[in-house]
C-alpha atoms as one frame of an Amber mdcrd trajectory, in Angstrom:
protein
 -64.625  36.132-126.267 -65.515  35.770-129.982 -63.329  34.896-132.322 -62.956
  34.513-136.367 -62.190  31.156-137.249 -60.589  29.912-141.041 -61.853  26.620
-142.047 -59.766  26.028-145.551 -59.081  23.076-147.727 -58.965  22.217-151.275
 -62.526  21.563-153.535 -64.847  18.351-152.226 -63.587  18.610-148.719 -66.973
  19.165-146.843 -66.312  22.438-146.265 -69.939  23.916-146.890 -71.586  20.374
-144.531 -69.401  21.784-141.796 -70.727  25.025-142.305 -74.642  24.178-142.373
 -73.877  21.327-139.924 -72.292  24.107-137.467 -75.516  26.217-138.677 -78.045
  23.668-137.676 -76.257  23.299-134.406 -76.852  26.544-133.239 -80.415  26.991
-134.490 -80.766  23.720-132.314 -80.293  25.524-129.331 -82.637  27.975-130.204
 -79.830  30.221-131.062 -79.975  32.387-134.331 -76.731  32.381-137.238 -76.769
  35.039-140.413 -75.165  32.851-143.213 -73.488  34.641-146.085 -71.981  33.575
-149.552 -70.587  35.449-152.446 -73.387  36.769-154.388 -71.745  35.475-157.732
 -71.561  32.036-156.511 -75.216  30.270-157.741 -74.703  26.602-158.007 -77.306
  25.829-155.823 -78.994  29.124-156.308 -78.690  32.694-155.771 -78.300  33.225
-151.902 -78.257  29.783-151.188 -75.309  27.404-149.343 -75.506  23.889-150.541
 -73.470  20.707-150.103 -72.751  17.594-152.540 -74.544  15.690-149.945 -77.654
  17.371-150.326 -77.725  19.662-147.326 -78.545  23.163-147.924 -79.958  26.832
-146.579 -80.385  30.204-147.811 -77.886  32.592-146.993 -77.041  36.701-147.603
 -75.344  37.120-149.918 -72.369  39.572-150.492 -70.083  41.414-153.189 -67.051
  42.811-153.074 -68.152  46.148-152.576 -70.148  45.471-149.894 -69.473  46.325
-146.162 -69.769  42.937-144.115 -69.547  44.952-141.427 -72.287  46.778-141.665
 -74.365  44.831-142.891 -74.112  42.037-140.086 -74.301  44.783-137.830 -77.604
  46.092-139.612 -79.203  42.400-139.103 -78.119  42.293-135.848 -80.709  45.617
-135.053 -83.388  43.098-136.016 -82.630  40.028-133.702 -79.676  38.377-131.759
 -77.262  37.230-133.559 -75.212  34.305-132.246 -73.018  33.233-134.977 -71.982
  34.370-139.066 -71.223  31.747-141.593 -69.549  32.572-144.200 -69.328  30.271
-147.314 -66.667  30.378-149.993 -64.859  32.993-147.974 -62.182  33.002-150.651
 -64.327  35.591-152.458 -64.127  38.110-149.560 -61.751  41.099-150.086 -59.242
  42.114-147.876 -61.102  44.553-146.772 -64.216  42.614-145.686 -62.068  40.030
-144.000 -61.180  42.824-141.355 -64.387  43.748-141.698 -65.015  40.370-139.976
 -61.956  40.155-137.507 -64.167  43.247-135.971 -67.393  41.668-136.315 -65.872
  39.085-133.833 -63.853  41.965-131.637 -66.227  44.561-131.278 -69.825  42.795
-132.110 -68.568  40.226-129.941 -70.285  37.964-132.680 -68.112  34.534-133.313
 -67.727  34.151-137.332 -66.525  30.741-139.224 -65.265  30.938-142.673 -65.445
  27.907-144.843 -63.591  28.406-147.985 -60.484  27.408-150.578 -56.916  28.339
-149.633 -55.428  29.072-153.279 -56.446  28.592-156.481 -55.948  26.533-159.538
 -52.222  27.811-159.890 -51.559  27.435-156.491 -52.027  31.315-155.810 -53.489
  32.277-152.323 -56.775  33.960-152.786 -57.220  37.609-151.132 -59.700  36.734
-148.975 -57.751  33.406-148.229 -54.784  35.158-147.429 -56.360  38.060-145.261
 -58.131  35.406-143.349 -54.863  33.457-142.849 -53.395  36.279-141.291 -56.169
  37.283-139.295 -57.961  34.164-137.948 -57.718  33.416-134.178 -58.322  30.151
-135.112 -57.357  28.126-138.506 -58.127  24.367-139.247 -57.613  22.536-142.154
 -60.425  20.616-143.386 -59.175  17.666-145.246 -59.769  15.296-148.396 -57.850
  12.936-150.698 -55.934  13.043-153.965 -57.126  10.166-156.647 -53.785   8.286
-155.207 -55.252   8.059-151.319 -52.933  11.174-149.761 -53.421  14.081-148.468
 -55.635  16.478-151.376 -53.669  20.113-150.598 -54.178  21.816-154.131 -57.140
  22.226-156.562 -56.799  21.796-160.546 -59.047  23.121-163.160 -60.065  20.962
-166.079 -61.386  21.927-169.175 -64.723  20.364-171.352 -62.517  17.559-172.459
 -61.012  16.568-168.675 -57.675  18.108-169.141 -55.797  20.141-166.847 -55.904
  23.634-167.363 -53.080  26.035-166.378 -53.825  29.740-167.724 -56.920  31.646
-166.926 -58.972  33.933-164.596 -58.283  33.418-161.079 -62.250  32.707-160.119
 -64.343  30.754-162.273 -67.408  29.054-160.734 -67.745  25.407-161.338 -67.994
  21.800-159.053 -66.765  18.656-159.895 -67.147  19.278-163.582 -64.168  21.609
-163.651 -62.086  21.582-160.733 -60.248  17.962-158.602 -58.265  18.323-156.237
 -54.910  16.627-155.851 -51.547  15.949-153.794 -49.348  18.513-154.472 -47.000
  15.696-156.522 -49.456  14.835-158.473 -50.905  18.601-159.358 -47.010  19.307
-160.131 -47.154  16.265-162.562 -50.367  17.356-163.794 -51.437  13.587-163.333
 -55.101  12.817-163.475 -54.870   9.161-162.592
């Protein structure tokens, strides 16, 4: 039985290694995976998943109006396919992330999703929140605040290193504008 699976942590967790390392797993085996990422997210490049640690592949890429759905179900017509990725699944809608539950029910395709759990303000993301309702399966993926425990929240920082606490909910950036911290210490707004 397939299943949709949640993978979620805070930023610089190793979230999109796991995903290309569970990628080039299955093409190991000779099996085939369709990769996605949010088409607004081009760090590494348009359509392309890449980690800090150099690791990367190209990937589909999708928007929010897009049917995930159908579209996995349209490159399925063209060749087996025996597992979706999905990075920075915070970006999916609602929407798509039943879009995916049924990718996984009635494709009988397995999909991972690698992505945040809230925001800078500590605000679940939709697509965060859909998938934390619908996963079969959730795991927390985790990394360290500057202080050695447990890294569960994410704060922006401005040009000048600050913390920043007003603004849009998505704003694409690495380790230039975002560190992620121990709940404590993202309360206290304490860098170090």
């Amino acid at each position: 039985m397939a299943k949709l699976y949640f993978n979620y942590s805070t930023m610089n967790a190793g979230k999109s290694t796991l995903l290309l390392q569970a990628a080039y797993n299955y093409q190991e085996r000779g099996m085939t995976t369709l990769l996605m990422i949010a088409a607004f997210d081009d760090r590494a490049g348009k359509g392309r998943i890449a980690s800090r640690i150099g690791l990367g592949a190209e990937a589909d890429v999708f928007t929010s109006e897009d049917n995930v759905y159908d579209h996995i179900a349209e490159a399925g017509k063209a060749g087996k396919i025996d597992a979706v990725l999905v990075d920075e699944a915070q970006f999916l809608t609602d929407a798509q992330a039943w879009q995916l539950a049924r990718v996984a029910d009635e494709l009988r395709i397995p999909v991972m999703c690698y992505g945040l759990r809230t925001d800078f303000q500590g605000k679940l993301f939709p697509g965060s929140a859909a998938l934390l309702a619908l996963a079969d399966n959730l795991k927390e993926v985790k990394t360290i605040c500057w202080c050695g425990r447990k890294a569960t929240m994410v704060a922006r920082l401005d040009a000048d290193g600050r913390i920043v606490e007003e603004g849009n909910q998505v704003e694409i950036g690495g380790n230039d504008k975002y560190v992620s911290l121990c709940r404590n210490h993202w309360t206290r707004r304490a860098l170090a």
